[in-house]
N, C-alpha and C positions, 0 to 999 in steps of 0.2 A: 570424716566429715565431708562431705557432699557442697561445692562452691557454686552455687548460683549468679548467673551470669544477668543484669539486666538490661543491656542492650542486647537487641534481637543482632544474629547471623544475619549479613548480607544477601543479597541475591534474589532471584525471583522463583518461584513456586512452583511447579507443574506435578499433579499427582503426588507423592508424596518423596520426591528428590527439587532438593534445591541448587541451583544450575547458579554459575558466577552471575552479578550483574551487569546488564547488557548493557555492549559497547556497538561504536559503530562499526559496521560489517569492515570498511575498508582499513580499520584500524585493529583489526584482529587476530589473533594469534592461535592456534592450536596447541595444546600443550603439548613437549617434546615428552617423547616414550612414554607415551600414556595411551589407553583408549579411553572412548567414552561417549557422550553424545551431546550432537549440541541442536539449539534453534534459532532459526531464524526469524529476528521480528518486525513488526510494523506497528507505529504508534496507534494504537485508536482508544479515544476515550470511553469506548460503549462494554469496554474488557475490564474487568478488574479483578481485585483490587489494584493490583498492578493494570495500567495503563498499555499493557502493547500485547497485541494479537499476532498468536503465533502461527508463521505461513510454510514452516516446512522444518522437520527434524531428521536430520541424519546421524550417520555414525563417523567417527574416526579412527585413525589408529595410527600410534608412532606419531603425532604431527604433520605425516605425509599422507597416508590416504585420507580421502574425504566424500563422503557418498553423494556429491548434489552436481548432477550437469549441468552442462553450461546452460542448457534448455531451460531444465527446474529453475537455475539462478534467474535467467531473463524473466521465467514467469512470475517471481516472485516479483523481480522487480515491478512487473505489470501491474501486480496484485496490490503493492505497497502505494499504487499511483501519485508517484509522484514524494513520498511522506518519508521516505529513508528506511534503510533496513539498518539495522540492529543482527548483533551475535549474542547467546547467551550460550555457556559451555559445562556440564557436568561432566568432570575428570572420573575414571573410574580407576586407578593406576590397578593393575594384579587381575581384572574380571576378564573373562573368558568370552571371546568374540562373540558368542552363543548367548550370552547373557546381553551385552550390548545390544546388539540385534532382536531382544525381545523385548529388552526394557520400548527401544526404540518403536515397534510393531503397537506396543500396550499403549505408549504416549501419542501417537496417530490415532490409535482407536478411540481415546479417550477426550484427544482434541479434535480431530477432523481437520488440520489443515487446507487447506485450498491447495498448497503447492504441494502433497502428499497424495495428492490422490491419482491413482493407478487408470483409473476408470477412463478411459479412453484420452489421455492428458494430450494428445495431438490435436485433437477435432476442439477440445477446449482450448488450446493455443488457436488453435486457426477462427472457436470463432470468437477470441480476444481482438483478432485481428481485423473480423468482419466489423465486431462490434466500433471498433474503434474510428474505420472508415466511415462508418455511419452516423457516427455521431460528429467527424469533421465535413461529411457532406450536410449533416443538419444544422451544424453552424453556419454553412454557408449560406442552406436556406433562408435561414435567420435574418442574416446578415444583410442579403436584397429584399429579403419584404419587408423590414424596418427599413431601407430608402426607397421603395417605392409607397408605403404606408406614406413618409414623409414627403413622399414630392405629389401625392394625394392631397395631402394637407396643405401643402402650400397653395395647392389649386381651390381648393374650398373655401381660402378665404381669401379672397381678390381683395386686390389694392384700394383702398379708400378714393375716389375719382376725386381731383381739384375740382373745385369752383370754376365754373369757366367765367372769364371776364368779360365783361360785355363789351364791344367795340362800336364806338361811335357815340351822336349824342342823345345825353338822356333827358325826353321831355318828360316835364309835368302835368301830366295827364290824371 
């Protein structure tokens, strides 16, 4: 006889391997003596059914190695702006480095990460960086032509002039 189970498995989805449910990066563990693959995510509501967009998958192994540099890490966090990253982890205990490494190849092709991608990831770091100056020098812009907008304004609309009172006396004429 065959037990059917009516609460769903935990975890979230990708392809058709379902990965633990994701926890916060800095609260994360690797499983000991295990390989497998994990991702890193980023909340956005425009992803579902699950709710978080995933920005970069690597492989592990033993709980010690870990395939993301410190580069990839900072770009994600660029990527995440600001919103938190998340881990989510698929154990593979017994699979064959060769298999990890493909699964992992297939889940990039299929998701496109941002922080996965090969394609010249320096010049897109650097122009993370351009972009970023740019958009704190357009704040600045911002920032003086709404007080000069405003000291415009002040000028445009002069002071209501008192009454002048008359001095001396007034005949009835």
């Amino acid at each position: 006889m065959v037990r059917m189970w009516s609460r769903p498995v935990g975890g979230i989805r990708f392809g058709n391997c379902v990965f633990s449910e994701p926890v916060p990066l800095d609260r994360a563990c690797l499983p000991v003596n295990s390989t497998g693959v994990y991702v890193i995510l980023t909340p956005d509501p425009t992803w579902g059914p699950r709710h978080f967009q995933p920005l970069f998958f690597g492989e592990f192994a033993g709980g010690l190695h870990c395939s993301i540099t410190t580069t990839e890490l900072s770009f994600c966090y660029r990527a995440a702006a600001g919103k938190g990253l998340l881990i989510s982890v698929l154990a593979m205990p017994g699979a064959h480095v060769g298999d990890v490494i493909l699964l992992k190849r297939r889940l990039i092709q299929d998701y496109a990460p941002i922080c996965n991608r090969n394609d010249d990831s320096a010049i897109a770091i650097e122009m993370a960086r351009r972009l970023e100056t740019l958009e704190r020098m357009t704040s600045h812009q911002e920032l003086v032509l709404k007080l000069a907008l405003g000291a415009l304004g002040q000028m445009a609309h002069p002071h209501p002039e008192t009454k002048k009172r008359i001095v001396g006396f007034i005949t009835g004429d």
